[in-house]
ZAKEVEX-515409 format. One record per residue (C-alpha): residue number from 1; residue in three letters; x, y, z. Coordinates in Angstrom, 2 decimals, padded with zeros to 5 digits, always signed. Example, Ala and Ser with C-alpha at 12.3 -4.5 7.8 and 13.67 -1.06 7.14 Angstrom:
2
SITE:1:ALA:+012.30:-004.50:+007.80
SITE:2:SER:+013.67:-001.06:+007.14
This chain:
306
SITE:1:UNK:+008.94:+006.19:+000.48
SITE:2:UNK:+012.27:+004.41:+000.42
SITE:3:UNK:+013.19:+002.01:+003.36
SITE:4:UNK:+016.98:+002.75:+004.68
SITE:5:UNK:+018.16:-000.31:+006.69
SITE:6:UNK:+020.10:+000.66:+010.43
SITE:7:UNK:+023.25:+000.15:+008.46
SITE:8:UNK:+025.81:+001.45:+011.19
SITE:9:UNK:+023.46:+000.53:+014.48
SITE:10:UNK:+023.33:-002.80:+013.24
SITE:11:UNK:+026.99:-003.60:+013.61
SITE:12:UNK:+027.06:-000.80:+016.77
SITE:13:UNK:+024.40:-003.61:+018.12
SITE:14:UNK:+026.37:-006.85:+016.87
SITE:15:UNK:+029.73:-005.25:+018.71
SITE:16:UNK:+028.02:-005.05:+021.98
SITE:17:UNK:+025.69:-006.78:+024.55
SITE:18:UNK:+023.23:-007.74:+022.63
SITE:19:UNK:+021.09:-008.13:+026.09
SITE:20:UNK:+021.47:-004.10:+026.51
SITE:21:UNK:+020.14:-003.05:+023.34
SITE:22:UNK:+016.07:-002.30:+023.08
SITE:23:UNK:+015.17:-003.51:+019.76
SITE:24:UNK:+012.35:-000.83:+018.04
SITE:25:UNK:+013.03:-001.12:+014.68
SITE:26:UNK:+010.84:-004.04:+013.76
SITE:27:UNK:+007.40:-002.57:+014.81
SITE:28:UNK:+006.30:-005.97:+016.32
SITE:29:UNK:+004.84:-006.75:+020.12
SITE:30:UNK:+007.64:-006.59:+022.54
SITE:31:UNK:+005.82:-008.84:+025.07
SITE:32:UNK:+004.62:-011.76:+022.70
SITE:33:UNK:+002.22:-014.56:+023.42
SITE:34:UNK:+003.64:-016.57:+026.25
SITE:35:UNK:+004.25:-020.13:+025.03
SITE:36:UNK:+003.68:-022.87:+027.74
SITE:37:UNK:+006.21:-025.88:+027.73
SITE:38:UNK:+004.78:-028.24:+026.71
SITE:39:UNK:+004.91:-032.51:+025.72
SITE:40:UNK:+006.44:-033.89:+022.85
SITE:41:UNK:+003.75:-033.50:+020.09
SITE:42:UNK:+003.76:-035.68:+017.26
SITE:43:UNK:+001.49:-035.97:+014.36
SITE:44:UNK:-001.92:-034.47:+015.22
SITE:45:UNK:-004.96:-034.91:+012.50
SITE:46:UNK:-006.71:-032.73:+014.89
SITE:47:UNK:-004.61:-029.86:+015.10
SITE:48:UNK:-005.02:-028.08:+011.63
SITE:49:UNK:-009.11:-028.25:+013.10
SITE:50:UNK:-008.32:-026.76:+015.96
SITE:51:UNK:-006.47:-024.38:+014.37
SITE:52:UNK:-009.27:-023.26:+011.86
SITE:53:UNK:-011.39:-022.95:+014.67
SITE:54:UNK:-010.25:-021.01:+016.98
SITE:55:UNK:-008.96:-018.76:+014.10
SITE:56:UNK:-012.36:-018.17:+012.97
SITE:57:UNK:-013.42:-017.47:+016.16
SITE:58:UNK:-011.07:-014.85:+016.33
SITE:59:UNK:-011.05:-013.30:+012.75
SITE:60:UNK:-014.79:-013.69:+012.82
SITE:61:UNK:-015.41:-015.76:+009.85
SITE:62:UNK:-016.25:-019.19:+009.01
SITE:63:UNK:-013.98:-022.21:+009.70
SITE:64:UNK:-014.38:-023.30:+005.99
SITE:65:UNK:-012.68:-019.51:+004.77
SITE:66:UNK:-010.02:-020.65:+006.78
SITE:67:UNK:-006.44:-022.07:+005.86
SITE:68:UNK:-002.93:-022.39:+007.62
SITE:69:UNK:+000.00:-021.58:+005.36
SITE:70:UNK:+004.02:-020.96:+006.24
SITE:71:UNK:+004.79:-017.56:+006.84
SITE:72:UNK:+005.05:-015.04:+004.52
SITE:73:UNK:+001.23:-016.14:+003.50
SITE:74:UNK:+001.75:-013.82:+000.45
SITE:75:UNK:+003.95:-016.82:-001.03
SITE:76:UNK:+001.08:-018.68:-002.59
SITE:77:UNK:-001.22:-015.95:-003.76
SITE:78:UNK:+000.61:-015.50:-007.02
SITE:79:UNK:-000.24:-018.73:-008.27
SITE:80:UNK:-003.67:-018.76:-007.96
SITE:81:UNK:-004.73:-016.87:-011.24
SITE:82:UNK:-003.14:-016.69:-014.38
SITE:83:UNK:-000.43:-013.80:-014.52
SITE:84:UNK:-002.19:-010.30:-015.19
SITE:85:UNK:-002.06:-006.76:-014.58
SITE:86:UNK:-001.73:-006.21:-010.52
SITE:87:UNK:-002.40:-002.94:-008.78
SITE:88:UNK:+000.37:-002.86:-005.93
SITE:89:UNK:-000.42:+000.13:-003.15
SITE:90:UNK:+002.40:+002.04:-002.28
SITE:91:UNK:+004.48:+002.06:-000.11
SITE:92:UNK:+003.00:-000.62:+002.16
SITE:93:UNK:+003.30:-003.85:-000.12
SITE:94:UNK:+006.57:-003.93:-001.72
SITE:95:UNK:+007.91:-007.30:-000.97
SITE:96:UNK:+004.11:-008.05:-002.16
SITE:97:UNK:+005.01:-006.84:-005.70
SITE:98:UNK:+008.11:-008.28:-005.79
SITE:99:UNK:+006.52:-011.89:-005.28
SITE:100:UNK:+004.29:-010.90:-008.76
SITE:101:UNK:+007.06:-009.81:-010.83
SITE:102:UNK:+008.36:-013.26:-010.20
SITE:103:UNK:+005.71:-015.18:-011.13
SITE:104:UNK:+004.95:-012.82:-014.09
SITE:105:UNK:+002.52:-010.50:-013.00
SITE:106:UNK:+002.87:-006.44:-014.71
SITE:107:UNK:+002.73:-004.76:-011.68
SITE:108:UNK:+002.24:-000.76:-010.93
SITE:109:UNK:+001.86:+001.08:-007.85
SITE:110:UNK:-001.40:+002.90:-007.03
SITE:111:UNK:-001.46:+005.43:-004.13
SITE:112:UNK:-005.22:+005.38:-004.13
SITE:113:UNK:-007.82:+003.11:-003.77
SITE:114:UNK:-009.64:+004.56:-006.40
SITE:115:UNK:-006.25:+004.60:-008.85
SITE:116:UNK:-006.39:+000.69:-008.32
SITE:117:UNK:-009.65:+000.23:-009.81
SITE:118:UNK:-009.66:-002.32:-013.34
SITE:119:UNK:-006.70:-004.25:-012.26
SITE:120:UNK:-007.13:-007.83:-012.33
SITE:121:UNK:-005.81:-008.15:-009.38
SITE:122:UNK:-005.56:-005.28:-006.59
SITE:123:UNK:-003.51:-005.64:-003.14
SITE:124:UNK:-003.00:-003.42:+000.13
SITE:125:UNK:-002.14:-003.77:+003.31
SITE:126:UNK:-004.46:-002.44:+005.89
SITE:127:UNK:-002.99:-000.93:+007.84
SITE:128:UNK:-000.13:+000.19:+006.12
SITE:129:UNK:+003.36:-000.25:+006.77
SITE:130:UNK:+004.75:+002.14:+007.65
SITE:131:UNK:+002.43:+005.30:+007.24
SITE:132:UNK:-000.34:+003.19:+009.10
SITE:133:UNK:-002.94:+004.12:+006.05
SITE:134:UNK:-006.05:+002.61:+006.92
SITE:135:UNK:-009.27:+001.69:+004.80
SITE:136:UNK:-012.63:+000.98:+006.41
SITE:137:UNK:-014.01:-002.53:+005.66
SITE:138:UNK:-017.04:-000.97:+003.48
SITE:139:UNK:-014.34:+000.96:+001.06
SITE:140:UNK:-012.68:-002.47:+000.45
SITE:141:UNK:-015.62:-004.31:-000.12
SITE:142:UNK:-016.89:-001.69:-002.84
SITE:143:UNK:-013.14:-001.74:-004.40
SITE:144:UNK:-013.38:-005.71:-004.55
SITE:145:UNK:-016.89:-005.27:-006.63
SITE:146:UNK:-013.93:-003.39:-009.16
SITE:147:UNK:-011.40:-005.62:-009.52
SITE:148:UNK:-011.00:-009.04:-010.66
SITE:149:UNK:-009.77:-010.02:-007.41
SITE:150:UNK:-008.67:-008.26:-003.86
SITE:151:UNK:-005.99:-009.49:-001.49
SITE:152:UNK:-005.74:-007.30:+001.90
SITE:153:UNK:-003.08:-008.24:+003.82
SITE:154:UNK:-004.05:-007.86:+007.29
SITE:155:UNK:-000.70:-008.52:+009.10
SITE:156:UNK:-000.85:-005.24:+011.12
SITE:157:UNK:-004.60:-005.63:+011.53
SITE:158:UNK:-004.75:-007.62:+014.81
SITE:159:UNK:-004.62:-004.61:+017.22
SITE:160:UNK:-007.11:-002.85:+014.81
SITE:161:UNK:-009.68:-005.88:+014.85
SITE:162:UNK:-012.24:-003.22:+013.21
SITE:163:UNK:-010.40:-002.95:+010.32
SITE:164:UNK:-011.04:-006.76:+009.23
SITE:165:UNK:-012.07:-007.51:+006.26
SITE:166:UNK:-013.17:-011.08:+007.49
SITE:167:UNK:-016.29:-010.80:+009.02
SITE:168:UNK:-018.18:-009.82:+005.52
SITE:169:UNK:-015.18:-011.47:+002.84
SITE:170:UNK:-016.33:-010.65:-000.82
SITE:171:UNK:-016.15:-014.27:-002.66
SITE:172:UNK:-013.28:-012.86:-004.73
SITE:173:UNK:-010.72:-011.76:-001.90
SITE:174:UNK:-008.30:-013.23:+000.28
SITE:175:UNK:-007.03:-011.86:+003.46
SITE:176:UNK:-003.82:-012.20:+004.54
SITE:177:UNK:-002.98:-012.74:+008.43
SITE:178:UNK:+000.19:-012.94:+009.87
SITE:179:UNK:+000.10:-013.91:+013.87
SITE:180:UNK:+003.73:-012.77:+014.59
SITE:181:UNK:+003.03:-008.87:+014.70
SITE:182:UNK:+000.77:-009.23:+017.94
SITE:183:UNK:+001.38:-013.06:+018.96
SITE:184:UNK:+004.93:-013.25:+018.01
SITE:185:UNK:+004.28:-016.76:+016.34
SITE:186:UNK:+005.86:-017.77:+012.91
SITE:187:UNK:+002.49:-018.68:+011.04
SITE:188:UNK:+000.77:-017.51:+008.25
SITE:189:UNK:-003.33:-017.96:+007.74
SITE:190:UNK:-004.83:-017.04:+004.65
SITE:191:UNK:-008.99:-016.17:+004.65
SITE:192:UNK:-011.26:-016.68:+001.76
SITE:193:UNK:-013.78:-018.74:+000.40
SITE:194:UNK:-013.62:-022.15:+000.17
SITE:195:UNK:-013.68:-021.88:-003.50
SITE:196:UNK:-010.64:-019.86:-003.38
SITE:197:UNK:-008.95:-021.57:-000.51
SITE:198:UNK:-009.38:-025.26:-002.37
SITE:199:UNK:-006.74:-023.81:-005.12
SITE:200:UNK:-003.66:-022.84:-002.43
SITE:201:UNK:-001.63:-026.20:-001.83
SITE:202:UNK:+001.23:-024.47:+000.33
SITE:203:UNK:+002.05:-026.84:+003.34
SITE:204:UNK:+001.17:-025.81:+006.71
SITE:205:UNK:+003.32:-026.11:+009.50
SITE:206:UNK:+004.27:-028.94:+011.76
SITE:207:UNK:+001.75:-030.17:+014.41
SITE:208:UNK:+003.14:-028.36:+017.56
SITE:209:UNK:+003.08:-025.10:+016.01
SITE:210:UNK:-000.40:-025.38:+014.87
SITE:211:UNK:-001.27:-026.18:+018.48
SITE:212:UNK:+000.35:-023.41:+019.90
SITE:213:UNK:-001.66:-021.33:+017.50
SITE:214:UNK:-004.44:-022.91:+017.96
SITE:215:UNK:-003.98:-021.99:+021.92
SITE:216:UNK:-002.45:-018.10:+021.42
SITE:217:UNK:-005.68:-017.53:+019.33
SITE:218:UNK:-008.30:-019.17:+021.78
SITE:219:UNK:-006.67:-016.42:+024.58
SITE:220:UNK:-008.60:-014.17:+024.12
SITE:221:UNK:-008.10:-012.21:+027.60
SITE:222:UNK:-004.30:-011.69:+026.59
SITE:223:UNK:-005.54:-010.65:+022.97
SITE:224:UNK:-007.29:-007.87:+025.02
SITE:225:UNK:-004.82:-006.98:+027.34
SITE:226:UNK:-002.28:-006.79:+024.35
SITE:227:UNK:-004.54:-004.56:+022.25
SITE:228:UNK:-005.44:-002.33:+024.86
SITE:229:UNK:-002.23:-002.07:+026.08
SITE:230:UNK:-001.03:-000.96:+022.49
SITE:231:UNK:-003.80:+001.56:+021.51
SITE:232:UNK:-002.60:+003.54:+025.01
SITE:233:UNK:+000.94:+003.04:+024.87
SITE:234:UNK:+000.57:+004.51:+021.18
SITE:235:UNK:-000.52:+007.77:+022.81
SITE:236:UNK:+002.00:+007.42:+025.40
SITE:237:UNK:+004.82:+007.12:+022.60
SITE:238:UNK:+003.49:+010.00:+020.79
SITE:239:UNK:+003.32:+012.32:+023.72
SITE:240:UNK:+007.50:+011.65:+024.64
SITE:241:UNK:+008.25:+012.12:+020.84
SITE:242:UNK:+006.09:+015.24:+020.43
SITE:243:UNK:+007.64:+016.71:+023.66
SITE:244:UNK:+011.26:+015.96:+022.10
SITE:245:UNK:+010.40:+018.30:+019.13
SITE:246:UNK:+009.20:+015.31:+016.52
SITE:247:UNK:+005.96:+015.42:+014.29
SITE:248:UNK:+003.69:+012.60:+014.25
SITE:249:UNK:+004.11:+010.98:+010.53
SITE:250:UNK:+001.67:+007.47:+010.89
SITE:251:UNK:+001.85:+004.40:+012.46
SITE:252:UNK:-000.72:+001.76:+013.67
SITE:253:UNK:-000.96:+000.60:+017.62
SITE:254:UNK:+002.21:-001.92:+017.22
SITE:255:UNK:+004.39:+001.51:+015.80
SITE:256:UNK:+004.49:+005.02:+014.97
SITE:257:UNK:+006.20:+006.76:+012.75
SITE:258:UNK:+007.51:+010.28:+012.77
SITE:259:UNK:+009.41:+013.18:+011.26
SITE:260:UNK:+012.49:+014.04:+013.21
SITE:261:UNK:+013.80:+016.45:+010.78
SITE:262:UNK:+016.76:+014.31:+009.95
SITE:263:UNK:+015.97:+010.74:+010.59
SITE:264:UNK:+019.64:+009.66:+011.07
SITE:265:UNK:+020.80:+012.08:+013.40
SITE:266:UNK:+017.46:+010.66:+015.33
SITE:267:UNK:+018.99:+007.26:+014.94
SITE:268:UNK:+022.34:+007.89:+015.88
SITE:269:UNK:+020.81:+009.76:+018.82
SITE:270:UNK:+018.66:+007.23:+020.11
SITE:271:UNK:+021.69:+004.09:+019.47
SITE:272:UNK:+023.92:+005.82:+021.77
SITE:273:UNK:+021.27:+004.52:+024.61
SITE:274:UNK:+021.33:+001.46:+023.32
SITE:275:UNK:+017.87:+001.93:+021.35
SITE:276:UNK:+017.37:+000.78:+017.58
SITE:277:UNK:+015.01:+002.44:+015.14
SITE:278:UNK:+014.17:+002.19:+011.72
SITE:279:UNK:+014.92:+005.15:+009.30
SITE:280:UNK:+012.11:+004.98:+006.60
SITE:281:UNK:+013.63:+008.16:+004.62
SITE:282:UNK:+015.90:+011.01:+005.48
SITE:283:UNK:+013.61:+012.35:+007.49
SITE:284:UNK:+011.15:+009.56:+008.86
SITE:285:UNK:+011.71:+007.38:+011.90
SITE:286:UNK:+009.94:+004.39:+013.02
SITE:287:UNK:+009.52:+003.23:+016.70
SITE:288:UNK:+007.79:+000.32:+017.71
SITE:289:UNK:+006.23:+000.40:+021.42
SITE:290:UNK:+008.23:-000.21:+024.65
SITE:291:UNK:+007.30:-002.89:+026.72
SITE:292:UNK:+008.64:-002.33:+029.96
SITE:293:UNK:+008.67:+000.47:+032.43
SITE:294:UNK:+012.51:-000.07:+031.70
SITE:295:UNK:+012.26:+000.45:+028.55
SITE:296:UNK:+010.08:+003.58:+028.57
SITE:297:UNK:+012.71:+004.62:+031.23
SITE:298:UNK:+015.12:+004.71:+028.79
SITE:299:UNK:+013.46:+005.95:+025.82
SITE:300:UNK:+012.36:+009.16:+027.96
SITE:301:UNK:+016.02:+009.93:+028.96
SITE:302:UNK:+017.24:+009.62:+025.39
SITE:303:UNK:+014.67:+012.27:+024.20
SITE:304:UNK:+015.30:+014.47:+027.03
SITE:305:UNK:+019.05:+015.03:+026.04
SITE:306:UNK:+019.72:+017.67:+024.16
């Protein structure tokens, strides 16, 4: 499933006010964790512990399984076993196999959990980007007892807790986390056992942003909020693009995805209120959720027009 970047909507965008243009073409949390000002924070030997904590609180998993890396947190993975044969899913983990054909890895694609089977190393998101494909934690854990080694990147995961591979992690997988999707933080964690984690040397980041994470991930009331708010306004999205003559295509809570028909004249529709969207083939269109009643305002009235 080819990605087509906005092209023409970009530059539309960069020629106007940026402030009037709703931005759903990333597929991220519109209304991100609120960061509280706060003091000058130097170095902090207790804020990676913090961190791990209240991430494995959150992820449900131990504190030793449990490392900080930069964002992407794919970066490192490569590294960590001599180059092999990797089974890449398609078409959620591209940049994934990109990152092993650097480092030497032969990589194919597998559109089935069951095609991915004998690799030495297997990796998928759950969910997917951007069909939304999603894998129950029990068909993971059997495909890890088939490979050399599983990593499930779990970026998308955080408004689909029950999809989480953390709670029961096999001793040969590593879960990627991402807390920018929902939180809308730059900061990558990485879960495994400490066997595994004890080989991954990338450096973390700087104190202060390991204490904000360390605070976004001990919220767990706007966690809640946020994830409920996503799972209905999912439903609420679907209902305004069924009603404007689109199929429902995939997504997870933080997008959707749909088939328009012709995804650019969808696009080009939807820019000339001021809206960006994400064409994901020549007839798929991704939206990420509105935050605002604004927002939804606006969507509405550029799927009413004919």
């Amino acid at each position: 499933m080819p990605r087509n970047h906005p092209g023409d909507i970009d530059r539309a965008a960069a020629g106007s006010d940026a402030d009037g243009w709703i931005d759903l073409s990333k597929g991220i949390n519109r209304s991100p964790w609120p960061v509280p000002a706060l003091p000058e924070i130097g170095d902090d030997p207790t804020a990676m512990d913090r961190l791990v904590r209240a991430a494995a609180e959150r992820f449900g998993c131990l504190p030793a399984q449990v490392l900080a890396v930069g964002c992407p947190a794919m970066r490192p993975v490569p590294r960590l076993w001599p180059p092999g044969r990797a089974s890449v899913m398609a078409p959620g983990c591209i940049r994934h196999a990109a990152t092993l054909r650097a480092a030497g890895w032969q990589v194919a694609r597998a559109g089935t959990v069951e095609a991915m089977e004998g690799a030495d190393l297997a990796i998928l998101a759950n969910p997917g980007d951007p069909d939304g494909r999603e894998w129950h934690p029990e068909a993971l854990a059997r495909l890890a007892r088939r490979v050399g080694h599983l990593v499930v990147d779990e970026s998308l995961a955080d408004a689909r807790p029950d999809l989480s591979l953390a709670p029961a992690l096999p001793a040969n997988a590593l879960v990627l986390r991402s807390l920018r999707p929902l939180w809308g933080l730059r900061l990558g964690v990485v879960l495994a056992h400490p066997a595994l984690l004890d080989r991954l040397s990338d450096a973390p980041a700087d104190a202060r942003a390991l204490h904000v994470a360390a605070l976004a991930l001990a919220d767990r009331p706007w966690a809640d909020d946020a994830i409920l708010y996503h799972a209905e306004a999912a439903l609420r999205l679907d209902r305004i693009a069924i009603a404007a003559g689109w199929r429902f295509a995939g997504g997870t809570h933080l997008f959707r995805l749909y088939d328009t028909g012709d995804a650019l004249a969808a696009q080009d529709r939807l820019a000339r209120a001021h809206i960006r969207a994400r064409r994901c083939s020549p007839g798929l269109l991704r939206l990420g959720i509105p935050a605002t009643r604004d927002e939804w305002d606006r969507l509405s009235a550029a799927l009413r027009k004919n």
